[in-house]
PDB file of N, CA, C and O in Angstrom:
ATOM      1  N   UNK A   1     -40.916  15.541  10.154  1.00  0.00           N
ATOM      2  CA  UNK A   1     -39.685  14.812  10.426  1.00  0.00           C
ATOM      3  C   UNK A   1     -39.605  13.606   9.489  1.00  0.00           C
ATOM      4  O   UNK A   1     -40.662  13.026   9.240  1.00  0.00           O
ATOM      5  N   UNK A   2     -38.198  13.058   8.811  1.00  0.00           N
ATOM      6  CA  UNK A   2     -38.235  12.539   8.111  1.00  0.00           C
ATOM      7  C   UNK A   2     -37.936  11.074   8.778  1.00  0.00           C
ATOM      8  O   UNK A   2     -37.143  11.181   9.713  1.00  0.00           O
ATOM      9  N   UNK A   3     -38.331   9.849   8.556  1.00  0.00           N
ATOM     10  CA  UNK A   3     -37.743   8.160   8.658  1.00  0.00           C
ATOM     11  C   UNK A   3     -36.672   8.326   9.008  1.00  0.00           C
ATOM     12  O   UNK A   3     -36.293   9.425   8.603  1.00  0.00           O
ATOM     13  N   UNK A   4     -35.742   7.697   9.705  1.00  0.00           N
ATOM     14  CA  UNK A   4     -34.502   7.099   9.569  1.00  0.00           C
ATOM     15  C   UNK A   4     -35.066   5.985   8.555  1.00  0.00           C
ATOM     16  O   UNK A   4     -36.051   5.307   8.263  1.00  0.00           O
ATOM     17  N   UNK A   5     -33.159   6.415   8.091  1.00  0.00           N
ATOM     18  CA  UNK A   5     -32.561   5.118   6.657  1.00  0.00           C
ATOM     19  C   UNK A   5     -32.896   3.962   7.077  1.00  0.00           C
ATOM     20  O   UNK A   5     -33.020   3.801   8.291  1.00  0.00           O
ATOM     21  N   UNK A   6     -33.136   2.820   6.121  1.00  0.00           N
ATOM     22  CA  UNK A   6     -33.269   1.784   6.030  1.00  0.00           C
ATOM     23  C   UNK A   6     -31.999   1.299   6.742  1.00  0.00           C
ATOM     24  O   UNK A   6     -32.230   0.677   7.779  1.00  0.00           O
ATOM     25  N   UNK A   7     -30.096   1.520   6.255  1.00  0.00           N
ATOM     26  CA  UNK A   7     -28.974   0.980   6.399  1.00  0.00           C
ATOM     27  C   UNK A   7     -28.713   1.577   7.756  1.00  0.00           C
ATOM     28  O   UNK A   7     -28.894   2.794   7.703  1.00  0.00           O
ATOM     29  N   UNK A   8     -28.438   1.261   8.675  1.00  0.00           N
ATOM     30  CA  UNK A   8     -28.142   1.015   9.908  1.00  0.00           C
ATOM     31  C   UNK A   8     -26.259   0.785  10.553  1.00  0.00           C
ATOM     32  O   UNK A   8     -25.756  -0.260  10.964  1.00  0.00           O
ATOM     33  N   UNK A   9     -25.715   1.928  10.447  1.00  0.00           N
ATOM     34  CA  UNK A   9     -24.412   1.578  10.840  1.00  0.00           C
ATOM     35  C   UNK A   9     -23.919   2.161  12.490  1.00  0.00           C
ATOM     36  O   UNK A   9     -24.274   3.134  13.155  1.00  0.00           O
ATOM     37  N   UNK A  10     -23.072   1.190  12.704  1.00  0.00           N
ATOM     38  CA  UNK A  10     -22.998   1.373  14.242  1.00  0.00           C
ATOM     39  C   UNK A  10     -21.607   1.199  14.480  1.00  0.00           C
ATOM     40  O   UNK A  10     -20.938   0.248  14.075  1.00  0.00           O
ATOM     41  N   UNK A  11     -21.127   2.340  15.281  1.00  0.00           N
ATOM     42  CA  UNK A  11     -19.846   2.038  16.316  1.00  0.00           C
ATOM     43  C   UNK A  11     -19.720   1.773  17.834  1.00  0.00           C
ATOM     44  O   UNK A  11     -20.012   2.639  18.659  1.00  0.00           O
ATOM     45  N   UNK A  12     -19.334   0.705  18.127  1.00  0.00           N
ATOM     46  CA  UNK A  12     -18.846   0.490  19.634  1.00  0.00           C
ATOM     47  C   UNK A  12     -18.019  -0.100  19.931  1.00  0.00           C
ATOM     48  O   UNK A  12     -17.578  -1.024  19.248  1.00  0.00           O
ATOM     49  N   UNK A  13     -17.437   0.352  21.337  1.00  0.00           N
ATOM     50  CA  UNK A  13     -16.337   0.190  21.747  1.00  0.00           C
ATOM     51  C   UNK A  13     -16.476  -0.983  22.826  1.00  0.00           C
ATOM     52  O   UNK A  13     -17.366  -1.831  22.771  1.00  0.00           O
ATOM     53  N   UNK A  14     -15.403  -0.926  23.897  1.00  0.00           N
ATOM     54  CA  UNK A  14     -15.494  -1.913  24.984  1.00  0.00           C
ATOM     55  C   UNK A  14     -17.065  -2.338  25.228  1.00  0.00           C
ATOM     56  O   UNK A  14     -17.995  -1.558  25.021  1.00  0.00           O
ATOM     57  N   UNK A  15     -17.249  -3.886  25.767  1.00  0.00           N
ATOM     58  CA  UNK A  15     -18.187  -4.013  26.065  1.00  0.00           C
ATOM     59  C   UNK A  15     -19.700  -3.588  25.054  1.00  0.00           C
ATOM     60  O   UNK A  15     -20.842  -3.619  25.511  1.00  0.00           O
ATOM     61  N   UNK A  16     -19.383  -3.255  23.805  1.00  0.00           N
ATOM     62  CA  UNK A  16     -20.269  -3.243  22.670  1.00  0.00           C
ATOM     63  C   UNK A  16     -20.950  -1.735  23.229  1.00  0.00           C
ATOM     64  O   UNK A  16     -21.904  -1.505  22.486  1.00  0.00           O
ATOM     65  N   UNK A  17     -20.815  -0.661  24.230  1.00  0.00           N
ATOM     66  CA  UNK A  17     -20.526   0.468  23.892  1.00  0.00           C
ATOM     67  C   UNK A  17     -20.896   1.177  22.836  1.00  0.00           C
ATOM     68  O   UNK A  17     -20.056   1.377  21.958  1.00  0.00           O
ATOM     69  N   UNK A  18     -22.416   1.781  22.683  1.00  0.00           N
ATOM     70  CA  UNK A  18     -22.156   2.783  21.171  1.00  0.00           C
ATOM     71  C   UNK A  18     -21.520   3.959  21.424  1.00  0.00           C
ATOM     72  O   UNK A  18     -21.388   4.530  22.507  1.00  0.00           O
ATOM     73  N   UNK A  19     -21.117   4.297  20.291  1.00  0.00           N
ATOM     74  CA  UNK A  19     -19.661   5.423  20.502  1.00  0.00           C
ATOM     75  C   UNK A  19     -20.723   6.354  19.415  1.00  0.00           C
ATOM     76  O   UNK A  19     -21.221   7.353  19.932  1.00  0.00           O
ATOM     77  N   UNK A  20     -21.032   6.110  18.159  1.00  0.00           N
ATOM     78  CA  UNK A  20     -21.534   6.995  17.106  1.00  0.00           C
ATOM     79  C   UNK A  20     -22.540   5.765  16.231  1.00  0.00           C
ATOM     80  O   UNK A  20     -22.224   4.593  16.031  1.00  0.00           O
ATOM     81  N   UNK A  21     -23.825   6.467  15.806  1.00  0.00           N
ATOM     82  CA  UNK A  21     -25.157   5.555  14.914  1.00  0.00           C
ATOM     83  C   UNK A  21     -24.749   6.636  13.418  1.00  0.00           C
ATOM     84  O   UNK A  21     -24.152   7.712  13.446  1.00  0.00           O
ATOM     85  N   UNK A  22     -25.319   5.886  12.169  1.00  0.00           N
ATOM     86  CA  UNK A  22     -25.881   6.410  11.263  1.00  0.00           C
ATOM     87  C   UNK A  22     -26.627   5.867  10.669  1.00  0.00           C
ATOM     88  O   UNK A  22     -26.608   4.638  10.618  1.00  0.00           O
ATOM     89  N   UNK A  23     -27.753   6.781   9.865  1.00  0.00           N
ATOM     90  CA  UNK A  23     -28.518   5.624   8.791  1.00  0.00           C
ATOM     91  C   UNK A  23     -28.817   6.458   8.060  1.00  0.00           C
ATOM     92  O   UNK A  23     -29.087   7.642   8.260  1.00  0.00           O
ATOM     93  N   UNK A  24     -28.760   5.519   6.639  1.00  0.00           N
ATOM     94  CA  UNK A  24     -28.935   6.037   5.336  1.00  0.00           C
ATOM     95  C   UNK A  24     -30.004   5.083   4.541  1.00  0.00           C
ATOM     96  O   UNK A  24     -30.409   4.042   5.059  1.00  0.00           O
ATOM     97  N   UNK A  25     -30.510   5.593   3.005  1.00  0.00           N
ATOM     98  CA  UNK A  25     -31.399   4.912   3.004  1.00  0.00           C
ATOM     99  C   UNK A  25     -31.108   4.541   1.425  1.00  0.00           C
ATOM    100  O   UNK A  25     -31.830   4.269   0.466  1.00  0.00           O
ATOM    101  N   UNK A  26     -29.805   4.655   1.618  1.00  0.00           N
ATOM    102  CA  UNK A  26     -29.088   3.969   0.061  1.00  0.00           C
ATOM    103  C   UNK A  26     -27.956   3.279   0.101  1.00  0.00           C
ATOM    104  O   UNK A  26     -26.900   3.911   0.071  1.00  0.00           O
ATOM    105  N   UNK A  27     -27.942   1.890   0.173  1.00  0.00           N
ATOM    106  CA  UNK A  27     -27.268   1.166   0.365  1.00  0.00           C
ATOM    107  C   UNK A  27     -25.477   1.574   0.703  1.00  0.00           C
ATOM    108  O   UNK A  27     -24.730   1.694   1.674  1.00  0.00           O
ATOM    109  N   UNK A  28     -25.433   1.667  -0.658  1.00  0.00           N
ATOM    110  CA  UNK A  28     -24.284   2.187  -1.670  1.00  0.00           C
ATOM    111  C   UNK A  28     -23.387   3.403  -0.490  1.00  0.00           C
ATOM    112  O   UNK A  28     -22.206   3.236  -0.183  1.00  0.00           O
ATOM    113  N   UNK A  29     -24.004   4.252  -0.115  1.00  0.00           N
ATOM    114  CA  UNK A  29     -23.662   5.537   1.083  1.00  0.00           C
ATOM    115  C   UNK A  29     -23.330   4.910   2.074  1.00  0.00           C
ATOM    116  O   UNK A  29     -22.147   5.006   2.403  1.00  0.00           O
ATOM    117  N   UNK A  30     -24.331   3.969   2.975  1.00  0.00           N
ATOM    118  CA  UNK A  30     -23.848   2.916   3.958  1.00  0.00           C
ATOM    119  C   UNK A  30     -22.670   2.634   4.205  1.00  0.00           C
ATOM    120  O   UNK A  30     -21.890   2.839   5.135  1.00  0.00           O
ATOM    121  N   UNK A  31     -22.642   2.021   3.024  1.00  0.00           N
ATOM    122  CA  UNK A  31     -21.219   0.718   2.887  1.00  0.00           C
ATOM    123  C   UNK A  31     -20.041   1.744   2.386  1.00  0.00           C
ATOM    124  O   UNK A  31     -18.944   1.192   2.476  1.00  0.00           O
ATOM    125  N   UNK A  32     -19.966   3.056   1.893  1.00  0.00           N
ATOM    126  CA  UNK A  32     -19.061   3.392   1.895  1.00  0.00           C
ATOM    127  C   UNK A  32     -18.218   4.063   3.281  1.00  0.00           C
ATOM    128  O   UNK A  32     -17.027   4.000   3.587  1.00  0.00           O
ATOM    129  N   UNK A  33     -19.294   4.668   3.902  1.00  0.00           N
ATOM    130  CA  UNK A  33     -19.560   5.342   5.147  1.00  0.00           C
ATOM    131  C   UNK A  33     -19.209   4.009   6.440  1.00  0.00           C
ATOM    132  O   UNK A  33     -18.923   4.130   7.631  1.00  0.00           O
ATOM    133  N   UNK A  34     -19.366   2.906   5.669  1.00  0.00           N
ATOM    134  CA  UNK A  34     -18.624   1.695   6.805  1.00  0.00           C
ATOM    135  C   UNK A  34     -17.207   1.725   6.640  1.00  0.00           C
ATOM    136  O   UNK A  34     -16.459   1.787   7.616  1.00  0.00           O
ATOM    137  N   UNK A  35     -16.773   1.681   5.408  1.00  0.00           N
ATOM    138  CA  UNK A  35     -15.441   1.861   5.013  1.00  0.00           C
ATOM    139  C   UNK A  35     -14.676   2.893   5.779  1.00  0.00           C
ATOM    140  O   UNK A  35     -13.588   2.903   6.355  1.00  0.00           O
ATOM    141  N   UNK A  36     -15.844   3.944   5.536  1.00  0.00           N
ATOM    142  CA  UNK A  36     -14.742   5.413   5.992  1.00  0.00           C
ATOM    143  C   UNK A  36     -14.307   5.368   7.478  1.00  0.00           C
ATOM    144  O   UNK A  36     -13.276   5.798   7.995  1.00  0.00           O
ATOM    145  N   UNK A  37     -15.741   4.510   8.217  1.00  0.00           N
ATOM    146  CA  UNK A  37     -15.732   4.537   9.603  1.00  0.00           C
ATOM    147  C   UNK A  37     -14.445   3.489  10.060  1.00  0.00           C
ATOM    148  O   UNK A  37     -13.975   3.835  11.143  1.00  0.00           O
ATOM    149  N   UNK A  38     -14.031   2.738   9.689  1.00  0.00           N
ATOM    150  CA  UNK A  38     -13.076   1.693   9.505  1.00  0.00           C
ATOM    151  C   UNK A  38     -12.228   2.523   9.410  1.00  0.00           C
ATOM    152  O   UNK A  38     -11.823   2.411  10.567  1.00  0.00           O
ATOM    153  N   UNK A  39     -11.683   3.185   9.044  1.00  0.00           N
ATOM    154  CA  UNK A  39     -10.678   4.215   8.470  1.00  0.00           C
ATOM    155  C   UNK A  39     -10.067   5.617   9.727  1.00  0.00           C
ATOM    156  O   UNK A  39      -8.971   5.998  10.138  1.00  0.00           O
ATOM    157  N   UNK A  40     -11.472   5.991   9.945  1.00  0.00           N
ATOM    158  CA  UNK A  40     -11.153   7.262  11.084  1.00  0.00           C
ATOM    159  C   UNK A  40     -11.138   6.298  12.286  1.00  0.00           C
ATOM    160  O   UNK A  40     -10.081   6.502  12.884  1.00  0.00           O
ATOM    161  N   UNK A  41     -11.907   5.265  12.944  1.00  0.00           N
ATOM    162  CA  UNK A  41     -12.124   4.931  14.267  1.00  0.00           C
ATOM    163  C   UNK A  41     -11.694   3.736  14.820  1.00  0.00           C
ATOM    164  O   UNK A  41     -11.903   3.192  15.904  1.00  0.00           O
ATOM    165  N   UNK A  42     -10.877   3.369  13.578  1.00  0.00           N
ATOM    166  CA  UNK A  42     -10.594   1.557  13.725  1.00  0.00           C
ATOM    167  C   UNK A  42      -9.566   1.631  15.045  1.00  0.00           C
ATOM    168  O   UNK A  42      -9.731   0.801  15.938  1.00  0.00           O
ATOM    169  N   UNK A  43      -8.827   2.328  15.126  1.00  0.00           N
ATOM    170  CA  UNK A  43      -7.511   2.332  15.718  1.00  0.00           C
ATOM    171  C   UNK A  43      -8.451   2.797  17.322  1.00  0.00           C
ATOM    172  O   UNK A  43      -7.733   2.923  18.314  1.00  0.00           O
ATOM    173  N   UNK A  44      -9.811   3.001  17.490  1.00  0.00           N
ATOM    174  CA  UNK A  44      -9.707   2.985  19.178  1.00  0.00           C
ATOM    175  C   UNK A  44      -9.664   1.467  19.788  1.00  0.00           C
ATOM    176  O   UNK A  44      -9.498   0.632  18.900  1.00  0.00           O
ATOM    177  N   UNK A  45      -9.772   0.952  21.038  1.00  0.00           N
ATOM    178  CA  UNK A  45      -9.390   0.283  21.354  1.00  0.00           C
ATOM    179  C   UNK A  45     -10.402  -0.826  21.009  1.00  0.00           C
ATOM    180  O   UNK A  45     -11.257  -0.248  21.680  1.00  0.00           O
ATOM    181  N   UNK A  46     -11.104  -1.984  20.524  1.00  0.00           N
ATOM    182  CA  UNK A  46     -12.345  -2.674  20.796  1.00  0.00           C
ATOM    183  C   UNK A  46     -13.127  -2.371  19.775  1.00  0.00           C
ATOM    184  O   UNK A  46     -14.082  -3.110  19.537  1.00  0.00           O
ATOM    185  N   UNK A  47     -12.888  -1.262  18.995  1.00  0.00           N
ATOM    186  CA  UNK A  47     -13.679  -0.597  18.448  1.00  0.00           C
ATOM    187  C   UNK A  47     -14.011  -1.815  17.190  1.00  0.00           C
ATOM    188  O   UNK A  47     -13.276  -2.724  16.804  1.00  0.00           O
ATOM    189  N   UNK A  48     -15.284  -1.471  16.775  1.00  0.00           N
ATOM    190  CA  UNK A  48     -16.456  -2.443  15.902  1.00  0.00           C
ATOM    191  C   UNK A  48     -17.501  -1.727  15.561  1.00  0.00           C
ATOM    192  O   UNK A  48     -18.322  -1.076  16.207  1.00  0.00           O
ATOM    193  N   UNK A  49     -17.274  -2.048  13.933  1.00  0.00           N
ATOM    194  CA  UNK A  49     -18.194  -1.514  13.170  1.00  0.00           C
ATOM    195  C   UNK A  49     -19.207  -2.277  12.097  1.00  0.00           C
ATOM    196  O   UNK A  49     -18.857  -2.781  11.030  1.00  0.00           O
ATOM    197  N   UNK A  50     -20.538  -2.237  12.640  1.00  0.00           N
ATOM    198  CA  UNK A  50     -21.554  -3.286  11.772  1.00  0.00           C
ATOM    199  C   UNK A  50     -22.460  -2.440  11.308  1.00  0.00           C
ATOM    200  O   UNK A  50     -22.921  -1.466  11.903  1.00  0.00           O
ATOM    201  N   UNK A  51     -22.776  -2.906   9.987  1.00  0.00           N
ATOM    202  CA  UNK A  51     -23.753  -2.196   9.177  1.00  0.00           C
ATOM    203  C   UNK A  51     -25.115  -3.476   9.153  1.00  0.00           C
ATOM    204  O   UNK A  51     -25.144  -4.706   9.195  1.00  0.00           O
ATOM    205  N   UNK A  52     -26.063  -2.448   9.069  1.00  0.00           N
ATOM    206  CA  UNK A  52     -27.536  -3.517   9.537  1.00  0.00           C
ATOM    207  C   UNK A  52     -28.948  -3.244   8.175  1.00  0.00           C
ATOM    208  O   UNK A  52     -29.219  -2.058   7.989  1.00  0.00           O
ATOM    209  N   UNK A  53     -29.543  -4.013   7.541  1.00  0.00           N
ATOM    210  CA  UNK A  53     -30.252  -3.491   7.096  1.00  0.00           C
ATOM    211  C   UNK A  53     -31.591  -3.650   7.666  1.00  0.00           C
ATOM    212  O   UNK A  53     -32.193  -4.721   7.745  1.00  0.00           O
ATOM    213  N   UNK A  54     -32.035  -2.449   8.077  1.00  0.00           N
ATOM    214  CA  UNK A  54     -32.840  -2.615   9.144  1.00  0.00           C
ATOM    215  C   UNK A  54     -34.346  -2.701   8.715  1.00  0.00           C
ATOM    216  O   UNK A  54     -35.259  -2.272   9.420  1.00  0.00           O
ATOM    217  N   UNK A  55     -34.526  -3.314   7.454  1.00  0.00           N
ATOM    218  CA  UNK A  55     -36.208  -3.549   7.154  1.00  0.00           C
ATOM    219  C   UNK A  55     -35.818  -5.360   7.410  1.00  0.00           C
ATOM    220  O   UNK A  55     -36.739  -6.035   7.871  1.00  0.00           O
ATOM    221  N   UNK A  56     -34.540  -6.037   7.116  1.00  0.00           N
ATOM    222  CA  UNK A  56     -34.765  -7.603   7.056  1.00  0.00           C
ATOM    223  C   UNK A  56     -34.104  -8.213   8.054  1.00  0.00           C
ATOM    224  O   UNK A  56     -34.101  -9.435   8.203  1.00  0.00           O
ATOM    225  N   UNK A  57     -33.315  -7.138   9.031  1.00  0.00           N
ATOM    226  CA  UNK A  57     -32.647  -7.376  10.301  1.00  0.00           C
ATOM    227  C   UNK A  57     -31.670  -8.252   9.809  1.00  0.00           C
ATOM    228  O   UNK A  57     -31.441  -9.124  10.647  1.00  0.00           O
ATOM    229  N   UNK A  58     -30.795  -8.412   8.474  1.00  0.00           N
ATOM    230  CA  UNK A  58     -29.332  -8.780   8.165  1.00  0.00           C
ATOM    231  C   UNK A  58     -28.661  -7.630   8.644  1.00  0.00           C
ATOM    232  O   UNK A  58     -29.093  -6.483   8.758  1.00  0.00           O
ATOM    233  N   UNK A  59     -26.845  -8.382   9.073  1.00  0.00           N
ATOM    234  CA  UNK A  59     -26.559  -8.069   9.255  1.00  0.00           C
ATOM    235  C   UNK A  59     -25.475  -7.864   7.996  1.00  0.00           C
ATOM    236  O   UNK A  59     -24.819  -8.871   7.731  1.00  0.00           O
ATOM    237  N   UNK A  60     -25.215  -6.674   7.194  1.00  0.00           N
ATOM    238  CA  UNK A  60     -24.801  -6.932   5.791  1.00  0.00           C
ATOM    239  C   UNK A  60     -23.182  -6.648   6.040  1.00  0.00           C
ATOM    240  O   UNK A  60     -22.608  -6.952   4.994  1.00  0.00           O
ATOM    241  N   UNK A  61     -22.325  -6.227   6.934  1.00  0.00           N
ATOM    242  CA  UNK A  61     -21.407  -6.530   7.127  1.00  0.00           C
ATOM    243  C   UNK A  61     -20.586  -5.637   8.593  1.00  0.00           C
ATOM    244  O   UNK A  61     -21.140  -4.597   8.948  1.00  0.00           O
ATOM    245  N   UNK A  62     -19.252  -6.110   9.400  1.00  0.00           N
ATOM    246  CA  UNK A  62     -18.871  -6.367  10.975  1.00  0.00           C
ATOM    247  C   UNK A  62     -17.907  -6.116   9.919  1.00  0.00           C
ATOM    248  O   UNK A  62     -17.915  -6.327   8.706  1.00  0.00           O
ATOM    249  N   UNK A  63     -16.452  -5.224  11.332  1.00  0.00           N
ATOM    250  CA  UNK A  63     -15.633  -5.119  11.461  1.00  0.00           C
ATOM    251  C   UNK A  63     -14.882  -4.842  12.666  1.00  0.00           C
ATOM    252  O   UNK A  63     -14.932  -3.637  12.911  1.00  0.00           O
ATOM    253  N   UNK A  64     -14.290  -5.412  13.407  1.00  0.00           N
ATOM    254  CA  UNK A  64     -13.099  -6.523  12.499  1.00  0.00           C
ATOM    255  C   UNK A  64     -13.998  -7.692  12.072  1.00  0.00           C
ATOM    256  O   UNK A  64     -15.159  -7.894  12.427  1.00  0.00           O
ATOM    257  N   UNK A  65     -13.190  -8.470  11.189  1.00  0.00           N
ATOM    258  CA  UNK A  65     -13.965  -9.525  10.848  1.00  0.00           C
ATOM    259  C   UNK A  65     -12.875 -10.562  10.260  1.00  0.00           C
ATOM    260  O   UNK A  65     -12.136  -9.944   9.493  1.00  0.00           O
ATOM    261  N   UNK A  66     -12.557 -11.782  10.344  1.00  0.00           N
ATOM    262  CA  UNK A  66     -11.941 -12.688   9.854  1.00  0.00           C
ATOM    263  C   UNK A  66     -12.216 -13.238   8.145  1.00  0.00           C
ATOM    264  O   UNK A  66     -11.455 -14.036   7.598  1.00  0.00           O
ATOM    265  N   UNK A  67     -13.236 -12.738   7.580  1.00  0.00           N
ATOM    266  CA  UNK A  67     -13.317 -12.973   5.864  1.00  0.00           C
ATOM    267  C   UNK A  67     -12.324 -11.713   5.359  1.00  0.00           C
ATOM    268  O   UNK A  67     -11.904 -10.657   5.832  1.00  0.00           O
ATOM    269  N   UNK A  68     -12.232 -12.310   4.379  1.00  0.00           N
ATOM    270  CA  UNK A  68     -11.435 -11.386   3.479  1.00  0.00           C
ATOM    271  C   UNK A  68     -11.848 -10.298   2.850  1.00  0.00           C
ATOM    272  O   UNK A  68     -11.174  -9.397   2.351  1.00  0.00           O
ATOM    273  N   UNK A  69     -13.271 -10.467   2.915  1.00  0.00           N
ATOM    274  CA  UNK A  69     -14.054  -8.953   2.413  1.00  0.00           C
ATOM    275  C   UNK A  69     -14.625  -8.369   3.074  1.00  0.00           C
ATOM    276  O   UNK A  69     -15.758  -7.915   2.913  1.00  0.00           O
ATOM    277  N   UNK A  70     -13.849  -8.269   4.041  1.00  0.00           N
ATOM    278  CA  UNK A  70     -14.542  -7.936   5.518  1.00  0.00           C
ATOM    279  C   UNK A  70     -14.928  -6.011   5.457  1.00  0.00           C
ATOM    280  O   UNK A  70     -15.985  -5.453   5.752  1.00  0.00           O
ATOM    281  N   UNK A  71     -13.582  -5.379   4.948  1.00  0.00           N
ATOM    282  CA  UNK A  71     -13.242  -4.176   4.417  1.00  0.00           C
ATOM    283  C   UNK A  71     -14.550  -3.801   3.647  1.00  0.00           C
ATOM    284  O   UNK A  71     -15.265  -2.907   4.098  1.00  0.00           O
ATOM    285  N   UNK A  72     -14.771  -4.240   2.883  1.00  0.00           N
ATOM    286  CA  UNK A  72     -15.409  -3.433   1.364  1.00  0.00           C
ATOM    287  C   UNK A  72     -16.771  -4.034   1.510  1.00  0.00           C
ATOM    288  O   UNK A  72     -17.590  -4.108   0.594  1.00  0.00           O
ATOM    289  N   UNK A  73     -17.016  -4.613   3.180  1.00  0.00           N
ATOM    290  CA  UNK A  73     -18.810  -4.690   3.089  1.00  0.00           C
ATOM    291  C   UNK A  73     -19.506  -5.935   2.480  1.00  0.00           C
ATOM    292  O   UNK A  73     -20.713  -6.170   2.532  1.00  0.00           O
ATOM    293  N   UNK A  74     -18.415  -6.798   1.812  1.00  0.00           N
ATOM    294  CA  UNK A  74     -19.268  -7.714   0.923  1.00  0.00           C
ATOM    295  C   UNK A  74     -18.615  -8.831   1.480  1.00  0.00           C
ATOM    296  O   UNK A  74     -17.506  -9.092   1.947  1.00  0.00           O
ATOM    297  N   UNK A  75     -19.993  -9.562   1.209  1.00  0.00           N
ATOM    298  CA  UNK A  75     -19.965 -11.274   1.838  1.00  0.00           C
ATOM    299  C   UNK A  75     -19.478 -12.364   1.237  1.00  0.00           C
ATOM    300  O   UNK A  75     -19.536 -13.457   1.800  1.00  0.00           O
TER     301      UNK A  75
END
C-alpha cells in the first residue's frame, strides 16, 4: 500500500462536515484539484474548501476566503 500525498485537500459542509478528502503528493495537482473543487462544489450550501500541506501542517490555501487570491491557491 502506498503513503497518502503530502497535499491534503478537504471539503465540508455545515458545521465543518467532511463531504469528500484528497491527497496528492505534487503540489501543482493539489492546487489545481482545489480550483476544480471550487468549481463543481462551491455552490452547496457552507461548503469550504482547504488545501493542507501535511508534512509542515500549513495551511496553503481556504475557500471562501476574503484575499483576492483566494481562487488560484496563492497567498
Amino acid at each position: 500500500m502506498t503513503s497518502a500525498g503530502r497535499y491534503h485537500l478537504l471539503l465540508t459542509t455545515t458545521g465543518g462536515r467532511p463531504v469528500q478528502r484528497g491527497w496528492w503528493h505534487v503540489e501543482e495537482t493539489a492546487r489545481r484539484k482545489f480550483v476544480r473543487w471550487i468549481g463543481e462544489y462551491g455552490s452547496i450550501p457552507d461548503a469550504q474548501v482547504t488545501l493542507t500541506d501535511e508534512e509542515t501542517g500549513d495551511q496553503l490555501a481556504a475557500w471562501p476566503d476574503d484575499s483576492p487570491n483566494a481562487v488560484s491557491g496563492e497567498s
